[in-house]
N, C-alpha and C positions, 0 to 999 in steps of 0.2 A: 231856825226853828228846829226842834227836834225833832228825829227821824224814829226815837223808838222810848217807849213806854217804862221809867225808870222804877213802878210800883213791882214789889219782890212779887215776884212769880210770875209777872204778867209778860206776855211774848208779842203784843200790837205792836207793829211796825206801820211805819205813816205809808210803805209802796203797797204795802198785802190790803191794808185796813183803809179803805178810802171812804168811810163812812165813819169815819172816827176824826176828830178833832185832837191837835196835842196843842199841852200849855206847859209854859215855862215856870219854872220854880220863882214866884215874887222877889222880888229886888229893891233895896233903895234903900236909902237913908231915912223915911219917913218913919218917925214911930208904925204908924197905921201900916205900913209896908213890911218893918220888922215885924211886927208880930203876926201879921200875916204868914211870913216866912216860916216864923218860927211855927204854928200850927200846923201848917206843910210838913216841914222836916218832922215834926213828931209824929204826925199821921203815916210820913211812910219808911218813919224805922231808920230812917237816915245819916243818923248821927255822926259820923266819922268822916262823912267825902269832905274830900278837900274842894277851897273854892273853886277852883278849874271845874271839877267835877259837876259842880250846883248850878252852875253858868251852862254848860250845855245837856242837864237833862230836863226832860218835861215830862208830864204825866197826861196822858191819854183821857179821852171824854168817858171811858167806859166805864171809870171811877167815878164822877162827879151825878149828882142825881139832877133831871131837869126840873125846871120851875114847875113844869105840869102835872109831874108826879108830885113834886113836892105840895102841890096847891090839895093836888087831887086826897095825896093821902093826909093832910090834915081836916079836911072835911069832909073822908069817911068816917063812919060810925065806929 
């Protein structure tokens, strides 16, 4: 699992930030998984790592937006 937050600027580390969740960069051979991947890597600018590189970074929860807000702000006015 990874220990620290690969989005540029961001400093979350998984020992400081224990209310933080991290996720691994998508993986596989599945169409549906490559292109998953690929929206990933273009969201955070990533372009150049090598695979070693993409294999152990993961991106932290404090990027992704929850279902509740999601819910919430599509059924504000």
């Amino acid at each position: 699992m990874p220990s620290s937050c690969c989005a540029v600027g961001c400093q979350n580390r998984k020992n400081t930030q224990k209310d933080l969740n991290f996720y691994r960069i998508p993986a596989g051979k599945h169409p549906s998984k490559k292109s998953r991947r690929k929206l990933w890597l273009e969201a955070l600018r990533r372009e150049n790592w090598s695979e070693e590189e993409l294999q152990n970074a993961g991106l932290c929860s404090a990027h992704f937006r929850s279902v509740t807000q999601t819910v919430q702000t599509a059924e504000s006015p």
